[in-house]
BAFI-3210 file (N, C-alpha, C; in Angstrom, 3 decimals, decimal comma, padded with zeros to 6 digits):
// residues 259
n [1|2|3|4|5|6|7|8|9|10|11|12|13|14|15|16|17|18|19|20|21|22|23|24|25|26|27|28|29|30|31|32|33|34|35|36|37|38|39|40|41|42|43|44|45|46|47|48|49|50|51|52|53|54|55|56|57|58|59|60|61|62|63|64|65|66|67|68|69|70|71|72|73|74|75|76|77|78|79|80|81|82|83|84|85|86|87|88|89|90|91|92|93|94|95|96|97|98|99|100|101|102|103|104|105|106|107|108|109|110|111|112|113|114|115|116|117|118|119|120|121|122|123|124|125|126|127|128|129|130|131|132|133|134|135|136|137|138|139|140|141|142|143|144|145|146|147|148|149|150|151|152|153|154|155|156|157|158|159|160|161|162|163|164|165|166|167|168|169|170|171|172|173|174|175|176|177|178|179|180|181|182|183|184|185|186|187|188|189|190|191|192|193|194|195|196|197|198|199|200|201|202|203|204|205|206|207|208|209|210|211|212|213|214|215|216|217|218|219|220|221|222|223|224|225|226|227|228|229|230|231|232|233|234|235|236|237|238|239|240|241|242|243|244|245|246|247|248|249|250|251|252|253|254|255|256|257|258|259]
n.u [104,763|106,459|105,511|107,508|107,942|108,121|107,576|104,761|103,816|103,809|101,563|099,250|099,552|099,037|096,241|094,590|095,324|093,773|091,172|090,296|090,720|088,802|086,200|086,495|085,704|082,945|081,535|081,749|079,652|077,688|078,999|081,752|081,430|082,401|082,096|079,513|078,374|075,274|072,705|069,962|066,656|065,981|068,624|070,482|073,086|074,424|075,166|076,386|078,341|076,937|077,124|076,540|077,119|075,285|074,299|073,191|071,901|072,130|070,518|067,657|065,394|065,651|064,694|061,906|061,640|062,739|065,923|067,673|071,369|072,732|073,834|072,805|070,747|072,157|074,519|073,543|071,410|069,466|066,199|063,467|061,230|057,901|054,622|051,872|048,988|045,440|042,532|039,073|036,145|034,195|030,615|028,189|027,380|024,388|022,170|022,818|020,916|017,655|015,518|015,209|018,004|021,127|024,007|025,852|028,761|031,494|034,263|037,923|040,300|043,835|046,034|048,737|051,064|052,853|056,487|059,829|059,962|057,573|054,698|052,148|048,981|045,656|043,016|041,009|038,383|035,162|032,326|028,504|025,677|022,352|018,917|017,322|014,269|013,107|010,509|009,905|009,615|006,911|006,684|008,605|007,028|004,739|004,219|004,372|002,288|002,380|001,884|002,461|003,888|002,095|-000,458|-003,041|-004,071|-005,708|-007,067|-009,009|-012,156|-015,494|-017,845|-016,563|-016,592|-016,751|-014,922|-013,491|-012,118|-010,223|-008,369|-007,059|-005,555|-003,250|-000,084|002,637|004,904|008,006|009,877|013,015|014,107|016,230|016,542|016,295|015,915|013,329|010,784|010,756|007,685|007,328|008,683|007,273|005,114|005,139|005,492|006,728|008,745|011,754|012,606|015,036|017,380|019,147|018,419|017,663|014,804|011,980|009,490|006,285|004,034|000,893|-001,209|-004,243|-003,365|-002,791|-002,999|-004,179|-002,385|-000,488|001,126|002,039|001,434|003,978|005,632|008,338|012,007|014,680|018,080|017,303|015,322|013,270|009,274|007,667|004,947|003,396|000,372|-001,142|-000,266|-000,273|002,136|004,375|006,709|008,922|011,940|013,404|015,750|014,783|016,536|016,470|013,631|012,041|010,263|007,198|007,272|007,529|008,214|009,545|008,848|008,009|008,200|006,685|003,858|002,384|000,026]
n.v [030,227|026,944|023,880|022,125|018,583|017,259|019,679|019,013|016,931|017,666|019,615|017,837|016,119|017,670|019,181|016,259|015,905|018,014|017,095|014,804|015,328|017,084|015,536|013,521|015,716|016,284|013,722|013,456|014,355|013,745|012,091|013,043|015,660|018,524|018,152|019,336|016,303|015,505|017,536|019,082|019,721|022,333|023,672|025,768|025,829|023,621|021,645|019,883|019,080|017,042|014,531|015,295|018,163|019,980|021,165|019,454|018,652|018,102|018,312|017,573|018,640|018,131|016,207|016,787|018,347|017,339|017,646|015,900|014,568|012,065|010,129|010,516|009,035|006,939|007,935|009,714|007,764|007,381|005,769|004,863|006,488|006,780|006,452|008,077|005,936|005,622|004,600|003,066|004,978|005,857|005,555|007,828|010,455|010,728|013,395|016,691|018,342|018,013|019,134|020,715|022,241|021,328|019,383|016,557|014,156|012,036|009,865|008,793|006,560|006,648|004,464|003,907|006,455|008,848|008,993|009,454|011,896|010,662|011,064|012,913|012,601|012,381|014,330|013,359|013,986|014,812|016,462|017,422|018,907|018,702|018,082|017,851|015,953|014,367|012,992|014,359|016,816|018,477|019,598|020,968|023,266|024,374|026,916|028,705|029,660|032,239|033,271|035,760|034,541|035,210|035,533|033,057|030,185|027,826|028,748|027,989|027,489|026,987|026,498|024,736|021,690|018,373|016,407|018,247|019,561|017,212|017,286|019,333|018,163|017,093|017,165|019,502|020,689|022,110|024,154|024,868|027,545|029,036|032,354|033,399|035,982|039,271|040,998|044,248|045,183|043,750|045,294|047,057|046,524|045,672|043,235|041,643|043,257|042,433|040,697|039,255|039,217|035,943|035,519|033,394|031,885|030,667|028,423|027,405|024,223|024,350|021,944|022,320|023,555|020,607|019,138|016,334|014,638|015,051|017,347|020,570|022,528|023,931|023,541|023,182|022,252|019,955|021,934|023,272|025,796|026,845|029,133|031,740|033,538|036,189|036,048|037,951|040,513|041,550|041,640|041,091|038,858|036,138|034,010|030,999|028,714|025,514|024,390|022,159|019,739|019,681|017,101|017,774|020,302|023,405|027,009|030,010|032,750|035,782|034,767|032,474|031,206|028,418|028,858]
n.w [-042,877|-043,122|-041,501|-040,018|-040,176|-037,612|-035,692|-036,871|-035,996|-033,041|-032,746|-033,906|-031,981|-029,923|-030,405|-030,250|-027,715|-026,582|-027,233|-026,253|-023,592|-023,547|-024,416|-021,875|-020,301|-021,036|-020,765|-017,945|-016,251|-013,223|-011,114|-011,173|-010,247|-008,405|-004,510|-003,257|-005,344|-005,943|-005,440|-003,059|-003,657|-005,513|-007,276|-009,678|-009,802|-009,346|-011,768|-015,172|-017,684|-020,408|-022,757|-025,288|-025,414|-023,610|-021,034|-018,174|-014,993|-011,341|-009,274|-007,227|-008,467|-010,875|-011,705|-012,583|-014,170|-016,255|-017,035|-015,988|-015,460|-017,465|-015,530|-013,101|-011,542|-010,967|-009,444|-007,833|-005,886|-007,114|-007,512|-009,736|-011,725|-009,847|-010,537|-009,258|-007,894|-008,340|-006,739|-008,116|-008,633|-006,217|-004,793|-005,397|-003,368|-000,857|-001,775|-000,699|000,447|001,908|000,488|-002,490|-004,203|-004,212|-003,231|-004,467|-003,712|-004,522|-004,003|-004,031|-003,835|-002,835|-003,863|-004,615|-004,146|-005,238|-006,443|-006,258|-008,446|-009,807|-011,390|-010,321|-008,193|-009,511|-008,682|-006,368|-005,113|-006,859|-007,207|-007,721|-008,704|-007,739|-006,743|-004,043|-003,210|-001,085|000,807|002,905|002,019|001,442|003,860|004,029|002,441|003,900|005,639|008,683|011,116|013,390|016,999|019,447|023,035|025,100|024,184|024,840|023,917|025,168|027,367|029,993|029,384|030,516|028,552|026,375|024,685|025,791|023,568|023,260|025,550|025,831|023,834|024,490|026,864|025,338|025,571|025,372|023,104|022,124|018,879|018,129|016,788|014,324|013,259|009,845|008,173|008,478|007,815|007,217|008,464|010,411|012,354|013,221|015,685|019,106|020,228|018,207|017,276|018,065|017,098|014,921|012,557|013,187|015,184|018,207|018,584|020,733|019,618|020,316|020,424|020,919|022,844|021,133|018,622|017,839|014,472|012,586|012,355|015,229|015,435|014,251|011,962|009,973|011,699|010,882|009,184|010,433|009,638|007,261|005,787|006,091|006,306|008,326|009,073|010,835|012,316|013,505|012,094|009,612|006,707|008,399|008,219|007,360|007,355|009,058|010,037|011,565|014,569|016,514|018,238|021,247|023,293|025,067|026,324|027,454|026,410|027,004|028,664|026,766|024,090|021,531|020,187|018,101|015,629]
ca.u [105,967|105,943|105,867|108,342|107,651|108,094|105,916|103,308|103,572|103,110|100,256|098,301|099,356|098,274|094,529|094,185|095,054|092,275|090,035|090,559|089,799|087,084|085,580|086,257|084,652|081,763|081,318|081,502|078,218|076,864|080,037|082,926|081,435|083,164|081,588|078,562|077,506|074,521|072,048|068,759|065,664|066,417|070,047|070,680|074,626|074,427|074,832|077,761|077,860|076,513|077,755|075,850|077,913|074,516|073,937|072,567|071,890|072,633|069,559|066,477|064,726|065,523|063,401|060,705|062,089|063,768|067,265|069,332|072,510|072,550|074,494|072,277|070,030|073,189|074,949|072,650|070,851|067,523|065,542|063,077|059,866|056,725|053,412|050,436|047,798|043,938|041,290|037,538|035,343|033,619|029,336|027,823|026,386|023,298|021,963|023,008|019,547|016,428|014,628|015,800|018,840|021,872|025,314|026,594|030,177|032,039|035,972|038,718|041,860|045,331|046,488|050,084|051,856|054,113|057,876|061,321|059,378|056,633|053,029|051,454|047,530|045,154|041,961|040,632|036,964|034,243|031,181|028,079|024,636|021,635|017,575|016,579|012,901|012,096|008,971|009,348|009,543|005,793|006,840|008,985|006,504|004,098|004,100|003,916|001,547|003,122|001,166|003,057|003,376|001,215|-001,746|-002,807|-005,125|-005,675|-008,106|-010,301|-013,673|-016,622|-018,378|-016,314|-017,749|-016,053|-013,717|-012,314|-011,140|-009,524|-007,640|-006,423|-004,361|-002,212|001,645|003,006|006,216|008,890|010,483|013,835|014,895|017,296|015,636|017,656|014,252|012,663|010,260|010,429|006,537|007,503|009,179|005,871|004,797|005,960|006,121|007,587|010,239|012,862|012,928|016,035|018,268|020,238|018,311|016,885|013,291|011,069|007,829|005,604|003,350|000,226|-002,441|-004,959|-003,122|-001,960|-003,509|-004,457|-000,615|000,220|002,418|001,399|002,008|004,631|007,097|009,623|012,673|016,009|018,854|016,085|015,113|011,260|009,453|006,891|004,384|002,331|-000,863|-001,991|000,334|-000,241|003,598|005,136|006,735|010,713|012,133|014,005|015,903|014,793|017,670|015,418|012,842|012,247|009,001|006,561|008,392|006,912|008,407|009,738|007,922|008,027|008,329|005,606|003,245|001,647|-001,358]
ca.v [029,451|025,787|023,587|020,911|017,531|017,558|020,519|018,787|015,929|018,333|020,205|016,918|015,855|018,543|018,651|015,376|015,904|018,333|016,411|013,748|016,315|017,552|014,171|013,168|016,771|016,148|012,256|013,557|014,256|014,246|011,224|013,794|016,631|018,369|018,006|018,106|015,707|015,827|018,823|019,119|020,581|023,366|024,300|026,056|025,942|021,614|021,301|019,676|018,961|015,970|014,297|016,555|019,501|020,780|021,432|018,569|019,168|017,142|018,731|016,926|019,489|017,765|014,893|017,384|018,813|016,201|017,652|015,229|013,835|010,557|009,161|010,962|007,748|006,130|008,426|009,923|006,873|007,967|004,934|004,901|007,202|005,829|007,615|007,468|005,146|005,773|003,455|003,250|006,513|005,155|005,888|009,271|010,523|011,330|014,900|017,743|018,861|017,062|019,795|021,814|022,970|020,482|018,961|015,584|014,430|010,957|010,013|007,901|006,273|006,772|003,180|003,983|008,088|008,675|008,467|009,916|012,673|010,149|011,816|013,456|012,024|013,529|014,673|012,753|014,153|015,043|017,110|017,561|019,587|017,346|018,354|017,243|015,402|013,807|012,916|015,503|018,520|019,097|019,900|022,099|024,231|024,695|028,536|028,528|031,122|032,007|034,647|035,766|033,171|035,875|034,768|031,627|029,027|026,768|029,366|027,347|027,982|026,038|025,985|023,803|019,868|017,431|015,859|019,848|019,454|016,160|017,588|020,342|017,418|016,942|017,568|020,892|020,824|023,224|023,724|026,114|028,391|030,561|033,407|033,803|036,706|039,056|042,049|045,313|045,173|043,371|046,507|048,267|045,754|045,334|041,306|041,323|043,978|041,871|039,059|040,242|038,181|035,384|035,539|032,283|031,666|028,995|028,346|026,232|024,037|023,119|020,529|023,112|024,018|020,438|018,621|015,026|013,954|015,311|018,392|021,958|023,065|024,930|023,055|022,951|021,061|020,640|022,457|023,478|026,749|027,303|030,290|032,258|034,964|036,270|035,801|039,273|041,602|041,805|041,987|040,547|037,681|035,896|032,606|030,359|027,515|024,745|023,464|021,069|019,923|019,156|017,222|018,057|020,881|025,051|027,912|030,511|034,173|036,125|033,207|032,811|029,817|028,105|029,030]
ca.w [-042,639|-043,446|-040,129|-040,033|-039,589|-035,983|-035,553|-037,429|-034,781|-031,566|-033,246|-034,073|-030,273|-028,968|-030,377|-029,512|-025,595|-026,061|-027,591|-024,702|-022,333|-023,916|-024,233|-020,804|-019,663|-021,409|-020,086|-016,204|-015,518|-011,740|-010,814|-011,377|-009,929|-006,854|-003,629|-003,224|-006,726|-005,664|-004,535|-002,793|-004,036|-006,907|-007,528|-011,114|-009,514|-009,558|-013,165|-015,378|-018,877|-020,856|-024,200|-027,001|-024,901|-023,376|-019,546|-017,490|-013,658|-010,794|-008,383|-007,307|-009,377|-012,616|-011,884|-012,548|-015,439|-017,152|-017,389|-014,981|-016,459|-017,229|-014,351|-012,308|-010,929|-009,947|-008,260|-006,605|-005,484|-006,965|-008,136|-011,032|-010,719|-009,967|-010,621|-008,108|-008,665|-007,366|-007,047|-008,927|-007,997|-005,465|-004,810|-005,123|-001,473|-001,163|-001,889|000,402|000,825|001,516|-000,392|-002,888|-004,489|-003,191|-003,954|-004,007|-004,225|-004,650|-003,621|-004,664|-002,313|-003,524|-004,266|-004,980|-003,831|-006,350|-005,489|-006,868|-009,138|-010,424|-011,976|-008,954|-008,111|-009,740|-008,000|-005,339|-005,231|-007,405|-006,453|-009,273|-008,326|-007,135|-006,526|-003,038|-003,529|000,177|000,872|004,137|001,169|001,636|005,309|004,147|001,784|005,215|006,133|009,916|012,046|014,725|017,716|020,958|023,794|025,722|023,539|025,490|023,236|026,389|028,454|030,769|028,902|030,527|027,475|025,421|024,660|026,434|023,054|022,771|026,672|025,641|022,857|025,248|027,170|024,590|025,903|024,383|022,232|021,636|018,121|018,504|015,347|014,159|012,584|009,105|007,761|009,497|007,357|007,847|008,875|012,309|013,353|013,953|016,880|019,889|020,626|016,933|016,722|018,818|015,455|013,761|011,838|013,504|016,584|018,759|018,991|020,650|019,776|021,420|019,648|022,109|021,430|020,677|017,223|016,711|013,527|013,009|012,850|016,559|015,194|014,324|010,876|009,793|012,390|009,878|008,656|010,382|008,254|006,075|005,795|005,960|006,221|009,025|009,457|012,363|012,195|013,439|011,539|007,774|006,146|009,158|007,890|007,528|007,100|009,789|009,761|013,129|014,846|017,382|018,853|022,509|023,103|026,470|026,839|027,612|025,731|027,991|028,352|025,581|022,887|020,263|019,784|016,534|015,763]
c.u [105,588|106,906|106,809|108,027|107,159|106,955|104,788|102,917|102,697|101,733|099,154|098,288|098,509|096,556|094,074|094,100|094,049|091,372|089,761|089,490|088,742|085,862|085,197|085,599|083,280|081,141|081,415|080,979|078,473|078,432|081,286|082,792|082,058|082,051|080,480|078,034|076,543|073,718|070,749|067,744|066,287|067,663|070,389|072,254|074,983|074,310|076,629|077,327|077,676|077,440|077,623|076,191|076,494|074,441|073,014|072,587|071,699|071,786|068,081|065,624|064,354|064,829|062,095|060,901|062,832|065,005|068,729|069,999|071,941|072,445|073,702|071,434|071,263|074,274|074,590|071,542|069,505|066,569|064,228|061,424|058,751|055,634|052,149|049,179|046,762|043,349|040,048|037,169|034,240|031,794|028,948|027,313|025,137|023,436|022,127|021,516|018,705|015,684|015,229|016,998|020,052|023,495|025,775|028,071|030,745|034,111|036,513|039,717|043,016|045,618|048,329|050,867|052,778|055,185|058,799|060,800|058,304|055,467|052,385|050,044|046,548|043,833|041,055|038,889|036,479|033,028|030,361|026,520|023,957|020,356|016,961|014,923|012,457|011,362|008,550|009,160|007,794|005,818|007,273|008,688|005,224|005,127|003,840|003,372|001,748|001,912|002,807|002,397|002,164|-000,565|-002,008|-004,267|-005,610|-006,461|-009,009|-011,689|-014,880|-017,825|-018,023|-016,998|-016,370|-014,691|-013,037|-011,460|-010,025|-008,493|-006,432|-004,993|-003,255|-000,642|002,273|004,383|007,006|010,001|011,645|014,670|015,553|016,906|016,939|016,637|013,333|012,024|010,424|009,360|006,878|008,284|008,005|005,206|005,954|006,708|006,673|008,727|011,448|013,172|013,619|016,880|019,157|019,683|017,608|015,944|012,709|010,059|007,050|004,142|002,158|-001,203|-003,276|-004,761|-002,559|-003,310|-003,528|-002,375|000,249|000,940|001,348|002,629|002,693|005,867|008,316|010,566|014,052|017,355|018,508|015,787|013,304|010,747|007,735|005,952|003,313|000,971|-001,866|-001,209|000,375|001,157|004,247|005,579|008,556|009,961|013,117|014,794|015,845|016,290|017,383|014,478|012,630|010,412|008,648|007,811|007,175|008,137|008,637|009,135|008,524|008,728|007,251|005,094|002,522|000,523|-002,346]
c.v [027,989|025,460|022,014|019,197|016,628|018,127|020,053|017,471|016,666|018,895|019,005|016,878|016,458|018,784|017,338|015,399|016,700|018,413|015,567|014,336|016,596|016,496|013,722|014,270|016,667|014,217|012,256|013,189|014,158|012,967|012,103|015,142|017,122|018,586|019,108|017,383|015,761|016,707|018,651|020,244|021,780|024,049|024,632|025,895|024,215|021,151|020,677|019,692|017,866|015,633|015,242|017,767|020,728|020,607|020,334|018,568|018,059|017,179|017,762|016,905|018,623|016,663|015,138|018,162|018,231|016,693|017,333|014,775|012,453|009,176|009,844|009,823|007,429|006,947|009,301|009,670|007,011|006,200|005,714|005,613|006,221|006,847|007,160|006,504|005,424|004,566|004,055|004,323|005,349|005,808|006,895|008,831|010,502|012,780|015,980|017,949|017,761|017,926|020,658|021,636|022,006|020,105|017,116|014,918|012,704|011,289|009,035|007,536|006,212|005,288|003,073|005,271|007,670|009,416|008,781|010,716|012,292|011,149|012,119|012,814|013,065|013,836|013,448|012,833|014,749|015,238|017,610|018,111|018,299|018,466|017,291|017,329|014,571|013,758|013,717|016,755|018,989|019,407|021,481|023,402|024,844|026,029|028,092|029,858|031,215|033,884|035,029|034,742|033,914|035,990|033,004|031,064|028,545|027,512|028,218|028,055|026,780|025,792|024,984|022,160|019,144|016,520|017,258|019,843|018,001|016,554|018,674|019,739|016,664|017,339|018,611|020,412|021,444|023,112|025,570|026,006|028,980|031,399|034,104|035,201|037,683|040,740|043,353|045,895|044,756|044,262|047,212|047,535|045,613|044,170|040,860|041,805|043,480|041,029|039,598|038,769|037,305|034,993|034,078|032,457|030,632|029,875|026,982|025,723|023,108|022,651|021,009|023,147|022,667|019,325|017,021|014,238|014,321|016,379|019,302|022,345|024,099|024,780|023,180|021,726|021,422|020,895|022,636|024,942|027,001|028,982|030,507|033,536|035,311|037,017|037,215|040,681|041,609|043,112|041,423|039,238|037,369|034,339|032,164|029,246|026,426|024,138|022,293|021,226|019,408|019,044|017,544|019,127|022,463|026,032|028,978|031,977|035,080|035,288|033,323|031,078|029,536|028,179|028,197]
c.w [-042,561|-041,989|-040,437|-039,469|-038,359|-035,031|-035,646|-036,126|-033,505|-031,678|-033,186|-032,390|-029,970|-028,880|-029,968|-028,198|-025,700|-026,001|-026,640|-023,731|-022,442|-023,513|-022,543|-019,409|-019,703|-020,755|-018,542|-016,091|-013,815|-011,271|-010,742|-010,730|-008,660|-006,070|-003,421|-005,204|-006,551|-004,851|-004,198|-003,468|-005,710|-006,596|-008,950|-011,123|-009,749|-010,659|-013,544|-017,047|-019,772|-022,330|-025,132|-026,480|-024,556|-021,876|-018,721|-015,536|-012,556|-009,196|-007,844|-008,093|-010,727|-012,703|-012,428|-013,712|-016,756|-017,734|-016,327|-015,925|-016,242|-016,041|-013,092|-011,127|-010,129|-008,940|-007,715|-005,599|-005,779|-007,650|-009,393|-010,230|-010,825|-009,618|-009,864|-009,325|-007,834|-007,799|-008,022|-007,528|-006,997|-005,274|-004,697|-003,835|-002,074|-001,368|-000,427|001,633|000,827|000,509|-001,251|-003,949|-003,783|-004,128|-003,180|-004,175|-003,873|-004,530|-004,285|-003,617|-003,402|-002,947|-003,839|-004,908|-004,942|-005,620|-006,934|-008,450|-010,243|-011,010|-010,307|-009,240|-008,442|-008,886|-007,121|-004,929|-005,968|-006,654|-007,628|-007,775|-008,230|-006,541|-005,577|-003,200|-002,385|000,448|002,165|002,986|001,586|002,749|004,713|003,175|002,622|005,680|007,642|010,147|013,179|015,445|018,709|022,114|024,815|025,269|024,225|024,313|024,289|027,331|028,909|030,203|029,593|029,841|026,670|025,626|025,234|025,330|022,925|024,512|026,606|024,746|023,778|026,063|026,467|025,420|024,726|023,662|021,690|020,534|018,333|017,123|015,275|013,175|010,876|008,247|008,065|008,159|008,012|008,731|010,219|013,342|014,214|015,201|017,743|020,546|019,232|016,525|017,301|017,781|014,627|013,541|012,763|014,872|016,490|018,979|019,286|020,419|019,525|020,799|020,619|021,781|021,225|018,818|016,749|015,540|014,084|013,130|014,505|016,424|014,520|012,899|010,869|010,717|011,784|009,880|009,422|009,568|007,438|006,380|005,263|006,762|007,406|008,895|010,405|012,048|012,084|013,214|010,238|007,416|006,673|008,813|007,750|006,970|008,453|009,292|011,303|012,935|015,900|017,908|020,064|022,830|024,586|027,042|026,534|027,274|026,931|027,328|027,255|024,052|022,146|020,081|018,612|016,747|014,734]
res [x|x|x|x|x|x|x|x|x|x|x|x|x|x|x|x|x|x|x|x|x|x|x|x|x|x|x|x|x|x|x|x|x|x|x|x|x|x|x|x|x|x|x|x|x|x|x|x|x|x|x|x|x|x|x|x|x|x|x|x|x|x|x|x|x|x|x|x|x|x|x|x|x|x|x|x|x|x|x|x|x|x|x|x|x|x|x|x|x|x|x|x|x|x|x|x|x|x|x|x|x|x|x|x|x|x|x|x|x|x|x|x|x|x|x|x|x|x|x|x|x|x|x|x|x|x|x|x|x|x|x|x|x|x|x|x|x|x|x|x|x|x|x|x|x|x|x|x|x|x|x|x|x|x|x|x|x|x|x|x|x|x|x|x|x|x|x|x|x|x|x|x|x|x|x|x|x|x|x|x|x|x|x|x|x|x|x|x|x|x|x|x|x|x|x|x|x|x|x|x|x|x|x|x|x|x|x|x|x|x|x|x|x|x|x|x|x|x|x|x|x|x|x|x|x|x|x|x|x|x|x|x|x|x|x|x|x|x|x|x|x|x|x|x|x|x|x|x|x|x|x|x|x|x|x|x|x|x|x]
***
């Protein structure tokens, strides 16, 4: 049926009002939306629809995804992102270890936090392997010989020569370990089978056993892990690590002295 003149008027009208609409649906965005226009954190419900008639969201979220509407900045007061800034890597440490096997690690300072869904900061420290070389390491390749403190060195002998009683007045010295080592062999004795893993030990280093430097080999290193065996048990042997030393100081009964 042919539309009459008239007709043809309302018809055009009419697509136009809903082209309008359309138009001015699609030109909302986050400004037109009903209450709330803006949403916190992730809302897939805080969306409207953009010009090119695709989905634009009106959430915090989309700062992080890049699908806010346009008008999103302005009416929802967000300002412009800004991406952290760090400083220069600043000086490796030293090596973990004095001897050995070690790690060292360097930092950075955040300059600038990033703000209104800027570039997050990227890593802050760095940590790279490292071969402790101290000039104590030859300490800590000294085997110590350790007896029971019930072995005395120091007997009153009235034979000895007069510089061996001088040596005797030396001031004793107690180095205290934590036993991380201990052989199966030191089970079979009795002043040895108590040396189990983890346990505290002094032993008492007295001027009999000590060398020309004042100290008794095999003292060890602290936070070092050095290693023991007793003198009169073939197998008996571990490793420690010292945690101090206390000088002019006696070893309490059943303790173990350097030999």
């Amino acid at each position: 049926m042919a539309l009459s003149h008239g007709d043809k008027c309302l018809f055009v009208c009419g697509i136009l009002a809903m082209m309008v609409l359309l138009v001015q649906r699609v030109e909302t965005g986050c400004a037109h939306r009903e209450s709330p226009k803006c949403c916190p954190g992730r809302n897939n419900d805080c969306f409207e629809l953009n010009r090119r008639m695709t989905i634009c969201y009106c959430d915090t979220y989309c700062q992080k995804t890049g699908d806010c509407c346009e008008d999103y900045p302005t009416v929802c007061h967000i300002s412009a992102a800004i991406d952290c800034v760090v400083s220069s890597w600043g000086s490796w440490s030293e090596c973990s270890q004095l001897c050995g096997a070690g790690s060292k690690e360097r930092t950075r300072q955040v300059i600038t936090p990033p703000r209104n869904g800027g570039m997050p900061c990227p890593d802050l420290k760095q940590r790279r392997g490292c071969f402790g070389q101290s000039p104590v390491c030859s300490t800590a390749k000294e085997v110590a010989k350790i007896l029971p403190h019930s072995f005395k060195r120091n007997f009153k002998d009235p034979w000895r020569r007069p510089h061996m009683l001088m040596k005797e007045e030396k001031p004793s010295y107690c180095a205290y370990f934590q036993l991380k080592q201990a052989s199966a062999a030191c089970r079979m004795n009795l002043w040895s089978s108590h040396m189990t893993r983890e346990q505290p030990v002094c032993v008492e280093c007295q001027g009999d056993a000590m060398g020309r430097t004042n100290r008794c080999e095999g003292d060890g290193l602290e936070t070092t892990r050095t290693f023991w065996t007793a003198a009169s048990l073939p197998g008996c042997q571990g490793s420690w690590v010292r945690e101090r030393l206390q000088e002019d100081c006696r070893c309490p009964e059943h303790s173990f002295i350097f030999v």
